[in-house]
FIGUTOR-380740 format. One record per residue (C-alpha): residue number from 0; x, y, z. Coordinates in nm, 4 decimals. Example, Ala and Ser with C-alpha at 12.3 -4.5 7.8 and 13.67 -1.06 7.14 Angstrom:
FIGUTOR-380740
<atom mardo="0" u="1.2300" v="-0.4500" w="0.7800"/>
<atom mardo="1" u="1.3670" v="-0.1060" w="0.7140"/>
***
This chain:
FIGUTOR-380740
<atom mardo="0" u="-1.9364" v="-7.1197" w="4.1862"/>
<atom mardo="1" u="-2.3192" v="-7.0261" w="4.2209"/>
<atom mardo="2" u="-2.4172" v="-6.7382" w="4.5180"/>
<atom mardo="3" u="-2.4181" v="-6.8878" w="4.8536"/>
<atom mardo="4" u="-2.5930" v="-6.6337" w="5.1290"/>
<atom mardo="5" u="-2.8976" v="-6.7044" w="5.3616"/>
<atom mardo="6" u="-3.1741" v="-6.4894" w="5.4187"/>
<atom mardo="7" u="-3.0629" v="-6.4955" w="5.8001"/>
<atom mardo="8" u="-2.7758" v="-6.3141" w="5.6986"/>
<atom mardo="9" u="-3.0038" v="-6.0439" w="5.4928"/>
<atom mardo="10" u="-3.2535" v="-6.0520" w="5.8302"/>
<atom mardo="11" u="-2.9008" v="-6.0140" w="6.0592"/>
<atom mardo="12" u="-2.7593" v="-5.6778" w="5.9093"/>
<atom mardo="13" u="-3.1189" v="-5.5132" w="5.9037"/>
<atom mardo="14" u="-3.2318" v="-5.5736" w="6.2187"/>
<atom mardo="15" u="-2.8838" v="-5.4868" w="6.3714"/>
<atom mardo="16" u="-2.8170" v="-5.1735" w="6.0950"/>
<atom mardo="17" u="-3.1443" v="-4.9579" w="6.0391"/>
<atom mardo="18" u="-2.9808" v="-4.7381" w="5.8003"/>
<atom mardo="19" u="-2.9609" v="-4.9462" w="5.5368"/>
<atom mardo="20" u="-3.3305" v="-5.0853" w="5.5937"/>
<atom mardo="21" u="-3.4442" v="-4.7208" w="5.5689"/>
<atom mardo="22" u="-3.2465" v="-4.6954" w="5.2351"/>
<atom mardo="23" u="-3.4491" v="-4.9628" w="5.1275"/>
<atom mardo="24" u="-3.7745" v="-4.8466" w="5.2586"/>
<atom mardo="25" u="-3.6827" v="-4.4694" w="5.1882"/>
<atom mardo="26" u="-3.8086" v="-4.3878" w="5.5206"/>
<atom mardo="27" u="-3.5948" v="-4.1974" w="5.7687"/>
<atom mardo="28" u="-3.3962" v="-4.4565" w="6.0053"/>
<atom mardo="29" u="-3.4481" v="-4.2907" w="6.3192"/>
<atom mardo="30" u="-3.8624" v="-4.3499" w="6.2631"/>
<atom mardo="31" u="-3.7574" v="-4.7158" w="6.2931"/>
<atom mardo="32" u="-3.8251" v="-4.9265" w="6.5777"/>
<atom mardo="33" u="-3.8284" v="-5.3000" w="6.5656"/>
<atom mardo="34" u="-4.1481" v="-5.4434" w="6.7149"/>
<atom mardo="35" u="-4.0465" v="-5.8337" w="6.6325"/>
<atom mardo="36" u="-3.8265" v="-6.0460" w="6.4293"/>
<atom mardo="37" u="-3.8871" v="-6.4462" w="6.3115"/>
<atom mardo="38" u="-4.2347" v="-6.3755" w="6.4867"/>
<atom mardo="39" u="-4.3946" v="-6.7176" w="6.5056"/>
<atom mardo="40" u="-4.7855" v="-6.6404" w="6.4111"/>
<atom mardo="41" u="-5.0967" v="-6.8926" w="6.3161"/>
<atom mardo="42" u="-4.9630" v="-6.9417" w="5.9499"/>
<atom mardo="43" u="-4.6096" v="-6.9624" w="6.0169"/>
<atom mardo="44" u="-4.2947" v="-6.7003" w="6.1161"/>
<atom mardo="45" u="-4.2954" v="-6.3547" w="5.9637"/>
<atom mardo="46" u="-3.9487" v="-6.2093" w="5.9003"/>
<atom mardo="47" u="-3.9700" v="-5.8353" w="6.0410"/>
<atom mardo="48" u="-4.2258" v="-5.6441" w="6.1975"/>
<atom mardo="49" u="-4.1037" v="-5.2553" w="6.2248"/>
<atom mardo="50" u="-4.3355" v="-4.9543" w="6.3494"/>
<atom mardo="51" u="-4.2237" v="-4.6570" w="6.1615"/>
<atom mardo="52" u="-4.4284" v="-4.3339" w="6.2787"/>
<atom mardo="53" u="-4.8060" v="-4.4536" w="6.2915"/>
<atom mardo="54" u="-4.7698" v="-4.7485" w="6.0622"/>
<atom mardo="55" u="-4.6753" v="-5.1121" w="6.1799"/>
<atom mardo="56" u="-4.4111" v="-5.2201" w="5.8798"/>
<atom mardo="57" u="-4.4817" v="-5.6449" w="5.7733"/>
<atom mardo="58" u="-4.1754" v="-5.7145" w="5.5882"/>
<atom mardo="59" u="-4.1054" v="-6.0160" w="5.3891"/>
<atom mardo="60" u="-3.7669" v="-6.0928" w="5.2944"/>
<atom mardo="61" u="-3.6558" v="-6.3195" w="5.0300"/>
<atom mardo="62" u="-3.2980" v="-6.3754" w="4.8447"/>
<atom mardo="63" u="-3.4513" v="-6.4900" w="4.5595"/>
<atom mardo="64" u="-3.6147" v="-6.3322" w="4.2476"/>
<atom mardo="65" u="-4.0109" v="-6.2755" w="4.2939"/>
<atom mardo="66" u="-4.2345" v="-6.5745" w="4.2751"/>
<atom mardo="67" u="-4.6153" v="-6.5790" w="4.3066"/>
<atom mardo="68" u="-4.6555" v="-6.8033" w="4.6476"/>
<atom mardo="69" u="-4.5165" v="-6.4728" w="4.8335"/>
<atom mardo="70" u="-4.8852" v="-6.2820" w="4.7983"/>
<atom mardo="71" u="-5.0427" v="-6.5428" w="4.9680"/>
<atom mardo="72" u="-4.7665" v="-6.6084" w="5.2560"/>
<atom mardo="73" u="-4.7448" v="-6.2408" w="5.3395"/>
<atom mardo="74" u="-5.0982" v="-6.1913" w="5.3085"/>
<atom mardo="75" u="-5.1511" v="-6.4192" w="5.6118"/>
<atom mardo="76" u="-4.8987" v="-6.2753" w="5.8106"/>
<atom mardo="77" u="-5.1224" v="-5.9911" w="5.7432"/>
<atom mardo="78" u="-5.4473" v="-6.1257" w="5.8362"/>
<atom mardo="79" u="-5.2586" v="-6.3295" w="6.1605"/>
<atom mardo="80" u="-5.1635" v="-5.9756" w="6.2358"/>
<atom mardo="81" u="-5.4892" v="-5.8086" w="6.2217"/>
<atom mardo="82" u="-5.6543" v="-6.1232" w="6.4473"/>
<atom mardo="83" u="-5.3757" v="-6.0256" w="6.7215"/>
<atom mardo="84" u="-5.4416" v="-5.6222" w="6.7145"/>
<atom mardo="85" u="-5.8399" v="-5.7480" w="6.7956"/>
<atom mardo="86" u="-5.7047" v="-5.9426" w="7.0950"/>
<atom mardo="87" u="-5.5288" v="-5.6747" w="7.1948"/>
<atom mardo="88" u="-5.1987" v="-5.7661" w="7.1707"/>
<atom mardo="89" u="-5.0245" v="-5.6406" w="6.9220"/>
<atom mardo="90" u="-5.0392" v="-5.2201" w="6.8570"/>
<atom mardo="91" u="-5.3333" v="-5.1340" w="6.7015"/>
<atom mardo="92" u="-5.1772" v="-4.9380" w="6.3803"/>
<atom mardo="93" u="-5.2271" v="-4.9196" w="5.9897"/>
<atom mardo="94" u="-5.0109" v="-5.2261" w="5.8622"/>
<atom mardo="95" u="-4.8111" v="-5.2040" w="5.5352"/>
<atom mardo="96" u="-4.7170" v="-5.5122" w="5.3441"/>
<atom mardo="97" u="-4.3612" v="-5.4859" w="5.2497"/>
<atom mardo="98" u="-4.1874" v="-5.7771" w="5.0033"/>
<atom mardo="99" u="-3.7838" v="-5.7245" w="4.9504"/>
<atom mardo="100" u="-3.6902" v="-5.9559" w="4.6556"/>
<atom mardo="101" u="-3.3550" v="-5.9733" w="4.4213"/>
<atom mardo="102" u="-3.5673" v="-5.8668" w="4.0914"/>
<atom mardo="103" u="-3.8802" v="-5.8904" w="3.9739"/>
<atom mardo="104" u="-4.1268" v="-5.7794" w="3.6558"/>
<atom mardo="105" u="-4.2816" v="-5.4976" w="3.6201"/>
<atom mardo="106" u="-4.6361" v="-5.7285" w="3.6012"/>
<atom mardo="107" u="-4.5116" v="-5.8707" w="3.9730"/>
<atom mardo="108" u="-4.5519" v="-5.5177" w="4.1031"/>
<atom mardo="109" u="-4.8596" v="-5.4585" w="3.9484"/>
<atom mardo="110" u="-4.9639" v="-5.7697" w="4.0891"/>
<atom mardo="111" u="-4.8297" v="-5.6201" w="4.4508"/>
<atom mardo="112" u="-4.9902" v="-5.3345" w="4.4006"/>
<atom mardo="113" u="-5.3711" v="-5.4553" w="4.3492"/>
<atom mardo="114" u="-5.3121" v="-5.6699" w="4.6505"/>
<atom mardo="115" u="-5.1669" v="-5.3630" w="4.8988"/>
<atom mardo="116" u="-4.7973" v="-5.4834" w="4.8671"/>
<atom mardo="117" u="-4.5190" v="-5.3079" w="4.7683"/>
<atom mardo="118" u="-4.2300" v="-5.5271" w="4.5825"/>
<atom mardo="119" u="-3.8605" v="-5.3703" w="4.6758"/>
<atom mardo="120" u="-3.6153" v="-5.4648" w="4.4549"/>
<atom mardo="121" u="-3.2716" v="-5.4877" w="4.6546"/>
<atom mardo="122" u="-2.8888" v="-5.6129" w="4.5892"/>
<atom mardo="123" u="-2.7585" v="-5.9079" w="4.8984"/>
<atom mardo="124" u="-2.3603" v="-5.7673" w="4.7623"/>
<atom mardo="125" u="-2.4441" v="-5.4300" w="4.8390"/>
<atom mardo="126" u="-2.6490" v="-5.4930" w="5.1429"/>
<atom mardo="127" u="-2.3390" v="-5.6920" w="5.2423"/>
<atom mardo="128" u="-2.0938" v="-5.4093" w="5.1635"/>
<atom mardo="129" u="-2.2744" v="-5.0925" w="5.2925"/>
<atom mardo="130" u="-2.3345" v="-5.3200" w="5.6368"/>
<atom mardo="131" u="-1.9012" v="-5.3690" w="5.6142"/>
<atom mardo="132" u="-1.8317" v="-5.0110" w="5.5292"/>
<atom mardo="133" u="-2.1408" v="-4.8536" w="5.8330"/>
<atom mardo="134" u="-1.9664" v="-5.1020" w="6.0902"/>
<atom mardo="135" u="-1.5861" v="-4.9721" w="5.9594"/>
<atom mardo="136" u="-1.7110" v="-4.6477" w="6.0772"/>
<atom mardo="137" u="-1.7886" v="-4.7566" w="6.3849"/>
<atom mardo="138" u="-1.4886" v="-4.9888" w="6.4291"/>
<atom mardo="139" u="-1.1876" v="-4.6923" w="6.4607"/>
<atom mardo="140" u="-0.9320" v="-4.9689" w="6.4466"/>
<atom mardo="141" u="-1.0496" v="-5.0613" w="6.0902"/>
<atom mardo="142" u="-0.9772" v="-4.6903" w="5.9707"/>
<atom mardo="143" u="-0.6336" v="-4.6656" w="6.1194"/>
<atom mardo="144" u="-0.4116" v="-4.6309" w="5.7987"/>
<atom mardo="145" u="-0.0408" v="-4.7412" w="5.8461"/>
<atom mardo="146" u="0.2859" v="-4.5199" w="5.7416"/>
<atom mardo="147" u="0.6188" v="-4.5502" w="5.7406"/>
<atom mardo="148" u="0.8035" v="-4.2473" w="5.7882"/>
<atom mardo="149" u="1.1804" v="-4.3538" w="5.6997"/>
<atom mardo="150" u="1.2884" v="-4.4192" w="6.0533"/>
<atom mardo="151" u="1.3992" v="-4.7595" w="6.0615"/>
<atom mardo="152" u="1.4379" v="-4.7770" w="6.4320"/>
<atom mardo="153" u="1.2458" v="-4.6403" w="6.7376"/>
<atom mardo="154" u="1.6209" v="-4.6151" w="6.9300"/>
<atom mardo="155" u="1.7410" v="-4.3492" w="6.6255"/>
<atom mardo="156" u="1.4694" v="-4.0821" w="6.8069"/>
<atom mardo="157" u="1.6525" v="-4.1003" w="7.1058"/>
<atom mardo="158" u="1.9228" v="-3.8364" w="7.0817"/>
<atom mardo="159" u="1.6341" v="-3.6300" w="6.9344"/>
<atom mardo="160" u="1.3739" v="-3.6453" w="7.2235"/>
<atom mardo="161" u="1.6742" v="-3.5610" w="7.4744"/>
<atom mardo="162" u="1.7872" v="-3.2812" w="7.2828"/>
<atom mardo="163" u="1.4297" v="-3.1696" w="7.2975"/>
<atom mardo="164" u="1.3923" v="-3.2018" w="7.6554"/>
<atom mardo="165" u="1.6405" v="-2.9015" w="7.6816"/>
<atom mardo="166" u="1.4115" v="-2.6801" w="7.5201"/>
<atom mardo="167" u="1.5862" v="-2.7128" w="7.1545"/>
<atom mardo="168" u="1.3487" v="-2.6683" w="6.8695"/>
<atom mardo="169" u="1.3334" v="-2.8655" w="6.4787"/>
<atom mardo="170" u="1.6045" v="-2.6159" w="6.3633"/>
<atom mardo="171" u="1.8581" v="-2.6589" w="6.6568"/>
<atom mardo="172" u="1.8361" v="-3.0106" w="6.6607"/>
<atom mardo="173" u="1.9028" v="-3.0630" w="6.3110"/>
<atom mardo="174" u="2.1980" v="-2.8471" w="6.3368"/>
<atom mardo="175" u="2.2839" v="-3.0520" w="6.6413"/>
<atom mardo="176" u="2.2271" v="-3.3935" w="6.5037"/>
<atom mardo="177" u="2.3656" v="-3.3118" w="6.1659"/>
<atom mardo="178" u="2.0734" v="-3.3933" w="6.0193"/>
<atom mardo="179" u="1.8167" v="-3.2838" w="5.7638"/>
<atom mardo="180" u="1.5160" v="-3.0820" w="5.9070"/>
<atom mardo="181" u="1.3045" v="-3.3546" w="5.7114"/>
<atom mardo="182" u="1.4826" v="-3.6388" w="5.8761"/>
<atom mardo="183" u="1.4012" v="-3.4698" w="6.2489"/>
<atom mardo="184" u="1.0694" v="-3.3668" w="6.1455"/>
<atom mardo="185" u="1.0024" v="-3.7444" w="6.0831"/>
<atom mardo="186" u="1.1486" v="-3.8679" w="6.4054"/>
<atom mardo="187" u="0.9336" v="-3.6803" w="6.5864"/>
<atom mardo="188" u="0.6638" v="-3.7921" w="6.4071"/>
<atom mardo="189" u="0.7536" v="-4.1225" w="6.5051"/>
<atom mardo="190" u="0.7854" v="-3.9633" w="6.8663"/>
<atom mardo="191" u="0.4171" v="-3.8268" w="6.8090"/>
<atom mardo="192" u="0.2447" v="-4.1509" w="6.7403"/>
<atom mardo="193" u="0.4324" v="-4.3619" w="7.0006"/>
<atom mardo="194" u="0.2831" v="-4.0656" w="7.2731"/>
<atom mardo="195" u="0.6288" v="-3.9016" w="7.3548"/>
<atom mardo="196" u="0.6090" v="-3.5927" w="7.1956"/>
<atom mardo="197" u="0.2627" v="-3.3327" w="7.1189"/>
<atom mardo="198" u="0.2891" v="-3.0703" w="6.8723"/>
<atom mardo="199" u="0.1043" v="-2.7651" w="6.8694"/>
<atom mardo="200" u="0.1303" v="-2.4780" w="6.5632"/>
<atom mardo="201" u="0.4963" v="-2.5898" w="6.4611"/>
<atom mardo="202" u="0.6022" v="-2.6147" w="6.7727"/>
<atom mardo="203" u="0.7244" v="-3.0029" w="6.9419"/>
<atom mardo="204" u="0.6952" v="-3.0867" w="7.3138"/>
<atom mardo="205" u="0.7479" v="-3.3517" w="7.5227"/>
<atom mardo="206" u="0.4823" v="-3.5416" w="7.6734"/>
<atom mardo="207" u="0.4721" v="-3.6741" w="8.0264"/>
<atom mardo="208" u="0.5089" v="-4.0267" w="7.9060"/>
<atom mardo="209" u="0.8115" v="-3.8502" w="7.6908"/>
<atom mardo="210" u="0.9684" v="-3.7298" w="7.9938"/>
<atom mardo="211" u="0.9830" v="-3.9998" w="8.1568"/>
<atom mardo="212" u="1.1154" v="-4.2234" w="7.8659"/>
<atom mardo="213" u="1.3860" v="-3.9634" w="7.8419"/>
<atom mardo="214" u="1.4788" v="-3.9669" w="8.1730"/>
<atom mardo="215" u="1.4689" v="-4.3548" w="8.1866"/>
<atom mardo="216" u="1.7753" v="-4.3420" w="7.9259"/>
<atom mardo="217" u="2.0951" v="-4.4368" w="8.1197"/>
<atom mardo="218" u="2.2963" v="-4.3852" w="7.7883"/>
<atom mardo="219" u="2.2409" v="-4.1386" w="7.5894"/>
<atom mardo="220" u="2.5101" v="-4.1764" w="7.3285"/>
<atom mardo="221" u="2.3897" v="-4.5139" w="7.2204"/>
<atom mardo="222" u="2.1017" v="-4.5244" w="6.9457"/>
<atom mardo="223" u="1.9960" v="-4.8917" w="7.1245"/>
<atom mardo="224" u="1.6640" v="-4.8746" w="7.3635"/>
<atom mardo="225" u="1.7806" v="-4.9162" w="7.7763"/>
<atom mardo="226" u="1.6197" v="-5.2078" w="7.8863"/>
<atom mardo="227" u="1.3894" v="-4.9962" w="8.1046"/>
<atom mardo="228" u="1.3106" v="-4.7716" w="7.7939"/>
<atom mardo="229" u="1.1933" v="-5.1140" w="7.6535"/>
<atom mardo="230" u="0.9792" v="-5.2145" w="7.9349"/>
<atom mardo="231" u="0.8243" v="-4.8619" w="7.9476"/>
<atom mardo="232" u="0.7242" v="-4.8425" w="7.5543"/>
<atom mardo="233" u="0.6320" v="-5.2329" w="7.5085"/>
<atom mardo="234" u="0.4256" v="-5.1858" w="7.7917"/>
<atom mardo="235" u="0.2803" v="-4.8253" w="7.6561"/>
<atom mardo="236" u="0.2012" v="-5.0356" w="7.2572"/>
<atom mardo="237" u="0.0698" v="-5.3840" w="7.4676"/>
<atom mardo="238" u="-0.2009" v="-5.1910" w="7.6467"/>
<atom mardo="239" u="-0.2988" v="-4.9193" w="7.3469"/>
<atom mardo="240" u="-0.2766" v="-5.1383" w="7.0131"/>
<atom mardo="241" u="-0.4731" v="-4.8480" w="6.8554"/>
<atom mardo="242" u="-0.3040" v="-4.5418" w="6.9531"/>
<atom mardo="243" u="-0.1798" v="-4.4883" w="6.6482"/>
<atom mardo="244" u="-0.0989" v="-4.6163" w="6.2896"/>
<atom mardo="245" u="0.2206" v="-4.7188" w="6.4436"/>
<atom mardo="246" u="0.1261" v="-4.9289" w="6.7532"/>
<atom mardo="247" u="-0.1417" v="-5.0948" w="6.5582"/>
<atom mardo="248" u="0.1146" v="-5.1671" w="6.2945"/>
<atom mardo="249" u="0.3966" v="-5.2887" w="6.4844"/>
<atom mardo="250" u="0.1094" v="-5.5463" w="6.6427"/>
<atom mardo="251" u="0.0235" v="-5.5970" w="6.3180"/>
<atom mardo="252" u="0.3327" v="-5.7330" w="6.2143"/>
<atom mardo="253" u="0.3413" v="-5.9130" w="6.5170"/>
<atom mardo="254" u="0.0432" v="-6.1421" w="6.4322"/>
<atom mardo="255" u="0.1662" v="-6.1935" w="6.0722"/>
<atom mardo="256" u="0.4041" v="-6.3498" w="6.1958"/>
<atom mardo="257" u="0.1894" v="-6.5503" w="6.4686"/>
<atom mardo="258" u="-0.0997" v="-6.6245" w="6.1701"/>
<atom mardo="259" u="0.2017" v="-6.7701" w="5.9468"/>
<atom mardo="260" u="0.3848" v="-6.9879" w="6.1873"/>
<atom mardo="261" u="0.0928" v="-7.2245" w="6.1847"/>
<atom mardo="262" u="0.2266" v="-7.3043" w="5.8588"/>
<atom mardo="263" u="0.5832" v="-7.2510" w="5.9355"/>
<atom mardo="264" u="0.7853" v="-7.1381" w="6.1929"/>
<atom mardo="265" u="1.0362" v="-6.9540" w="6.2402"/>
<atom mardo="266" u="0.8569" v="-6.7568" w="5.9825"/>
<atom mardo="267" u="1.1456" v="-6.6177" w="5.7492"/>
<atom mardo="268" u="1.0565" v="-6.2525" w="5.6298"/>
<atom mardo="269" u="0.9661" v="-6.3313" w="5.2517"/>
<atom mardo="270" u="0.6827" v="-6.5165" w="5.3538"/>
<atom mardo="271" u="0.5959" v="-6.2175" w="5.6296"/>
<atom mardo="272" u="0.5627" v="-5.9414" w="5.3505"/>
<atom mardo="273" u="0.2560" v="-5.9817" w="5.1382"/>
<atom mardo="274" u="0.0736" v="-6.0967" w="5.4271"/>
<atom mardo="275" u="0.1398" v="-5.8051" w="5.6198"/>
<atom mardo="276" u="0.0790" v="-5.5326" w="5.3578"/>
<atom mardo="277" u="-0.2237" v="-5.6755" w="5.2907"/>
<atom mardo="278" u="-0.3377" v="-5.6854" w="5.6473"/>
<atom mardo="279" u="-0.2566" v="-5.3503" w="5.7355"/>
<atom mardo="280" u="-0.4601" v="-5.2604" w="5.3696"/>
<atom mardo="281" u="-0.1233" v="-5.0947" w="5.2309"/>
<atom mardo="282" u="-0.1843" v="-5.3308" w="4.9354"/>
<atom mardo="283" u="-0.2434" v="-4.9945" w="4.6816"/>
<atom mardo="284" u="0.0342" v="-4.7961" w="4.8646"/>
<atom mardo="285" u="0.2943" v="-4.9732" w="4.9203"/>
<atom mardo="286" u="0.2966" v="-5.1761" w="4.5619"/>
<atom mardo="287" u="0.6157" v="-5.1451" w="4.4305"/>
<atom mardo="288" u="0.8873" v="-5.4426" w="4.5798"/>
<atom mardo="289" u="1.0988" v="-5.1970" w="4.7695"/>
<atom mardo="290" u="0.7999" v="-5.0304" w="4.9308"/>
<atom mardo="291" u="0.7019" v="-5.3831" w="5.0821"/>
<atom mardo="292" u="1.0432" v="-5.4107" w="5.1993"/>
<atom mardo="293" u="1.1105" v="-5.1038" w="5.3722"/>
<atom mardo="294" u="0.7853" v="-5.1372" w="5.5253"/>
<atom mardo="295" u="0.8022" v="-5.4410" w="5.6333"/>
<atom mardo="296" u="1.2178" v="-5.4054" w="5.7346"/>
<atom mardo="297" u="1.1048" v="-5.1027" w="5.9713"/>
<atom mardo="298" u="0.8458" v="-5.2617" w="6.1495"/>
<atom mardo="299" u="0.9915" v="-5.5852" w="6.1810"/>
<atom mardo="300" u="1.2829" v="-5.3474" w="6.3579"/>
<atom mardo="301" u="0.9992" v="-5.2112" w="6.5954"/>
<atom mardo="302" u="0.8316" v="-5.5263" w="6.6812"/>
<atom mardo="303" u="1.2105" v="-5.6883" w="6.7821"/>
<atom mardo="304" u="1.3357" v="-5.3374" w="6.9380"/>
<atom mardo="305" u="1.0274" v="-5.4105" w="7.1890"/>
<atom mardo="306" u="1.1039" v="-5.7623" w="7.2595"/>
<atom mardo="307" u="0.7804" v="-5.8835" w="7.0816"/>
<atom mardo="308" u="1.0140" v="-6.0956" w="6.8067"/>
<atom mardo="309" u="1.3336" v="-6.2355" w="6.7941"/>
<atom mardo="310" u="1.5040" v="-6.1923" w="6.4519"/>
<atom mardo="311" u="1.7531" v="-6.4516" w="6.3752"/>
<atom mardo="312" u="1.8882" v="-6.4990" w="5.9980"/>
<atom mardo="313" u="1.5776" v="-6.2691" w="5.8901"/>
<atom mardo="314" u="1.3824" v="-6.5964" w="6.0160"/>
<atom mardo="315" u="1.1378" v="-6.4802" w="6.3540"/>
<atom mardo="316" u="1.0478" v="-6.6476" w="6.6357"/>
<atom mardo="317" u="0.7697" v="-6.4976" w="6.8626"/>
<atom mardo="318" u="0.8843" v="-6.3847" w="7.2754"/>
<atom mardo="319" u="0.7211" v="-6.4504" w="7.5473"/>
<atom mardo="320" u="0.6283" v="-6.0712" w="7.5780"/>
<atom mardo="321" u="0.4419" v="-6.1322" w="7.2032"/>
<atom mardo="322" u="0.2566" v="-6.4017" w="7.2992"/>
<atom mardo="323" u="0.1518" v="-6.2334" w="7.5707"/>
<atom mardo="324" u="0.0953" v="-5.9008" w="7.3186"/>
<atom mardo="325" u="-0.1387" v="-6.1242" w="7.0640"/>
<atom mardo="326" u="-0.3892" v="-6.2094" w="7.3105"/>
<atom mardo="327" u="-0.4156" v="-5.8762" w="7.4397"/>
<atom mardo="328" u="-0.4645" v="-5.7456" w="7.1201"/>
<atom mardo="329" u="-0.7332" v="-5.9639" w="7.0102"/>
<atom mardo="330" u="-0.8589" v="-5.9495" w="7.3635"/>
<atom mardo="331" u="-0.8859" v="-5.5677" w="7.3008"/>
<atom mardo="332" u="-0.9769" v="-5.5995" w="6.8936"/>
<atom mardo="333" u="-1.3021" v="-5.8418" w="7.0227"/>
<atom mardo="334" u="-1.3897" v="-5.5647" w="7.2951"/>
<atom mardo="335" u="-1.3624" v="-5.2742" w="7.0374"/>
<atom mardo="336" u="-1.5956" v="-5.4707" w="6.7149"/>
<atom mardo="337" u="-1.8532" v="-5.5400" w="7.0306"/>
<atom mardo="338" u="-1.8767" v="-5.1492" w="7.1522"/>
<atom mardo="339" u="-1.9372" v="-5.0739" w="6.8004"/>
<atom mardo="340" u="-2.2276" v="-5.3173" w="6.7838"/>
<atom mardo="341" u="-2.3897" v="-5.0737" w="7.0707"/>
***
């Protein structure tokens, strides 16, 4: 299948990312400042038009390899420019003829170069890529790797956050619990990203949101959520999807399922799996067959524990409360990707 991509989409990520124009240019991005874009002058509508320090920046942008008919065109952008700086309206600065092509010969450049124009040679893939991986940066929620950390349900941590709540430490619950160190030391980290529990040096502590999930508990001998425990923590993941690795995960499962039961429904948890490591970009991590599973067994444990999915014959159907937790999260996912445009 032969390359499909416009030069809108070239002109779209630099105007919107100057960092990667000034890679091209080799100028320094913060000298930058767009002046116009798809300009329409006498002889037609330049591409880009940047002032960078004391020099007004005519850029002509093509996705194609070099071809002669480019002198002329940008040369009467160039002189359409000049007749505007006379009339005033249009900065009065040095203007540099810039052509971005996919390749060209060295005898194109030389040709550029007798004429004032300088030929850039540039790749659309990588343009493409660096503009994903700059916005990923910007977008925390696309950085937020998932984890598992062996604790296949959120109502197993509950005998440890009360025993904490009395002041007991790792070692004293462990004893307590009759339980490795390890094992405790990963419930809590459960504890940590679901905004119970803070640690500081080695020490654990409840949060406020901790104490009150604690003291929601009417019994404490059962490993199963209270209903008002529910409430409190569905509501807590609902309204921050990107807490942590685990909130954003648990949602994450949670729309697996709602992407897949377009095609089927109840969505039975074979189908679930690949889709769900590879949205949560675990596809390198979590390769091998029982890695998938586990992961996928323990969230699909969180996601019901919270009332977001009913489980029945390892076949889910999505609640009320998740229907109501999808469009929330993409209400909140849309709000986040357009911040990071700013």
């Amino acid at each position: 299948m032969p390359d499909f991509i416009s030069e809108k989409i070239i002109e779209d990520i630099l105007s919107v990312d100057k960092s990667i124009l000034a890679e091209l240019l080799s100028v320094e991005a913060s000298g930058l400042s767009l002046i116009a874009r798809q300009r329409t002058v006498t002889s037609g509508r330049l591409d880009l038009l940047y002032l960078y320090e004391n020099d007004l920046l005519l850029i002509e942008l093509k996705v194609v390899p070099f071809y002669d008919d480019i002198i002329s065109q940008i040369n009467d952008y160039f002189e359409d420019l000049q007749v505007l700086q006379e009339e005033r309206k249009l900065i009065n600065a040095n203007i540099k003829k810039i052509i971005l092509v996919t390749h060209c010969t060295p005898n194109d450049v030389s040709k550029c170069q007798t004429r004032g124009i300088d030929v850039l040679v540039y790749e659309p893939a990588l343009i493409l890529a660096r503009y994903y991986e700059n916005f990923k940066e910007l977008s925390y929620f696309l950085k937020i790797q998932s984890g598992d950390y062996g604790v296949v349900r959120i109502g197993l941590i509950k005998s440890t956050l009360e025993l904490l709540s009395t002041g007991k430490g790792l070692q004293e619950i462990s004893k307590f619990e009759k339980r490795s160190e390890k094992t405790i030391r990963n419930r809590l980290s459960v504890a940590i990203q679901l905004g119970f529990v803070t640690k500081h040096k080695s020490e654990f502590y409840l949060t406020d949101f901790g104490n009150e999930f604690v003291n929601a508990g009417v019994n404490s001998l059962s490993d199963r959520l209270d209903i008002s425990q529910v409430e409190m923590l569905t509501e807590f993941v609902v309204e921050n999807p990107f807490f942590s690795s685990v909130t954003y995960t648990i949602l994450t499962f949670l729309e697996s399922v709602f992407v897949l039961a377009k095609s089927t429904y109840p969505v039975p948890m074979e189908v679930i799996q690949d889709y769900f490591v590879s949205s949560v970009g675990k596809t390198r991590t979590w390769k091998t067959d029982k890695a998938r599973n586990t992961a996928s067994y323990i969230f699909s444990n969180y996601a019901c524990e919270l009332e977001l999915l009913a489980n029945v014959d390892n076949h889910f159907y999505i609640t009320p409360k998740g229907i109501q937790a999808i469009l929330l999260l993409q209400l909140n996912r849309s709000i986040k990707l357009i911040e990071s445009q700013h």
